[in-house]
Every structure is written in C-alpha cells, then in structure tokens.
C-alpha positions as CSV (number, residue, x, y, z in Angstrom):
1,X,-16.5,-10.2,-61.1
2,X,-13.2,-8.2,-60.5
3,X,-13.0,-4.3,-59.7
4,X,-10.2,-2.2,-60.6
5,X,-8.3,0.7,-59.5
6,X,-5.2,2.2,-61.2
7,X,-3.3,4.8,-60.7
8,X,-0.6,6.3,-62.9
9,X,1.8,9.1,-63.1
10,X,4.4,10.1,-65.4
11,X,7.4,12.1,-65.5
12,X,9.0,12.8,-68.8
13,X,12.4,14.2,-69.4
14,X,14.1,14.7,-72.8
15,X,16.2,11.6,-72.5
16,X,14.4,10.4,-69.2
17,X,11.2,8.7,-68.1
18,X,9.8,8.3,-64.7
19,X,6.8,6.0,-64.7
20,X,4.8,4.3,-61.7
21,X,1.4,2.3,-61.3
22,X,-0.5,1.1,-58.5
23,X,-3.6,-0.9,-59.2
24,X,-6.1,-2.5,-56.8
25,X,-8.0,-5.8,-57.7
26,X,-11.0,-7.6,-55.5
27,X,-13.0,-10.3,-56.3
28,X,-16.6,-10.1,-55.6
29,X,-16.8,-13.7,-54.7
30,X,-14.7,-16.9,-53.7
31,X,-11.6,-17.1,-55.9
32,X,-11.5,-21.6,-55.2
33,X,-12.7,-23.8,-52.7
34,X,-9.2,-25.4,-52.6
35,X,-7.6,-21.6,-51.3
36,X,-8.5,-20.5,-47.9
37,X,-11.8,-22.2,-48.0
38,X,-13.3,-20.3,-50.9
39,X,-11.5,-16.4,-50.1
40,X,-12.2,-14.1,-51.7
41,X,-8.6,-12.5,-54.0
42,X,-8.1,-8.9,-52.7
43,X,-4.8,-7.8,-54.7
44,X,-2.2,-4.7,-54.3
45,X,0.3,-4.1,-57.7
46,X,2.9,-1.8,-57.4
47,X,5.7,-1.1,-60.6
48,X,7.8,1.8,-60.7
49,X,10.3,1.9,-63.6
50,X,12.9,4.8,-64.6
51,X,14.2,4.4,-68.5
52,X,17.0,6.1,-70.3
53,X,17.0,6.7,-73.9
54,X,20.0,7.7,-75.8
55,X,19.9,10.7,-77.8
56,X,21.0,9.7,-81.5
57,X,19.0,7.1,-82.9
58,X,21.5,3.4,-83.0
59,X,21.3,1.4,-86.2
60,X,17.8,2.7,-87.2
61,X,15.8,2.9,-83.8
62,X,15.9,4.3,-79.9
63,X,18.3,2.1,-77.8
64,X,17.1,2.2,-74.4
65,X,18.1,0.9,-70.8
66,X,15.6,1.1,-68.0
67,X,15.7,-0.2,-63.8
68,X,12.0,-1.7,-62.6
69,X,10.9,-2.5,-59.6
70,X,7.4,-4.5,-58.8
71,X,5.7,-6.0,-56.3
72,X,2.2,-7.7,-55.5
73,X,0.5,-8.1,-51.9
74,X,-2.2,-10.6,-51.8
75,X,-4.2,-12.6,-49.1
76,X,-4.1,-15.6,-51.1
77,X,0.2,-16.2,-51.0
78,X,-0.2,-18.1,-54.2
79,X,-0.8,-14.3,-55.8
80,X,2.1,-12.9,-54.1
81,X,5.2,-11.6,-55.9
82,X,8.3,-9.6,-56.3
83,X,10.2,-8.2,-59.6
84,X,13.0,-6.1,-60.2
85,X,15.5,-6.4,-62.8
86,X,17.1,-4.0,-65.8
87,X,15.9,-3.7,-68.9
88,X,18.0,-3.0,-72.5
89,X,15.8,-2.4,-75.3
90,X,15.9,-1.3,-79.2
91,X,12.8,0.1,-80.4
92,X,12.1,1.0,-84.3
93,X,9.2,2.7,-86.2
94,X,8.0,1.2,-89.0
C-alpha cells in the first residue's frame, strides 16, 4: 500500500510557463528484507520546470525550450536522486 500527496502550482504567461510539484510517498509496510532490514520507503519528489514557447508556430507546431530541476529524498539511498538538465521540444496537433 502506498499513500500519496501532491502538490501543484502553475504560472502561466503568454509565452511562459512556471510549473512545480512536490509529492510525498510512504509505504505502509516493509519495502524488502534485503534494504534496511525490511524499512519501510518514506519518499520526498520535488520538480520545478520553467518553459519558453516561441510565438509563431515553426514548421507546423510550437517549438519550445524549457530548464528543470528535480530531486528525490529517501531513507532507503537506493531511491535517492537528482535531475536537472534543458529541454528543446516541437510539439504538433493533429
């Protein structure tokens, strides 16, 4: 059994977009005997991304470029993680 929390919030801009999430995960019982004899996973995700889109549509779609940042805290260090990177992206309707 796992239990959730999230939490977003947006920003929107006519050419911008703000967007962050924290969520919160537990497990209810032992994740593995072989992981801190039998712990239970208590999780902590954290993403915040900030996208540009360009105003005249490129070739047909929405060229975009965004900057994200993420990061999980764990008890269990096998859960643990860091992201960040930019993002180029062409999106199209169909």
């Amino acid at each position: 059994d796992v239990a959730r929390v999230a939490l977003v919030e947006d920003f929107l801009a006519p050419r911008w977009q703000l967007q962050g999430l924290v969520s919160g995960q537990w497990d209810t019982s032992g994740y593995s005997q072989l992981l801190e004899s039998n712990a239970a996973r208590r999780l902590l995700t954290a993403h915040i991304e900030l996208e540009y889109r360009w105003p005249a549509p490129q070739w047909g779609g929405q060229a975009t470029v965004s900057a994200y940042a993420a990061r999980r805290w764990s008890n269990l260090t096998l859960f643990d993680w860091r992201d960040h990177g930019i993002r180029l992206s062409w999106l199209r309707q169909w």
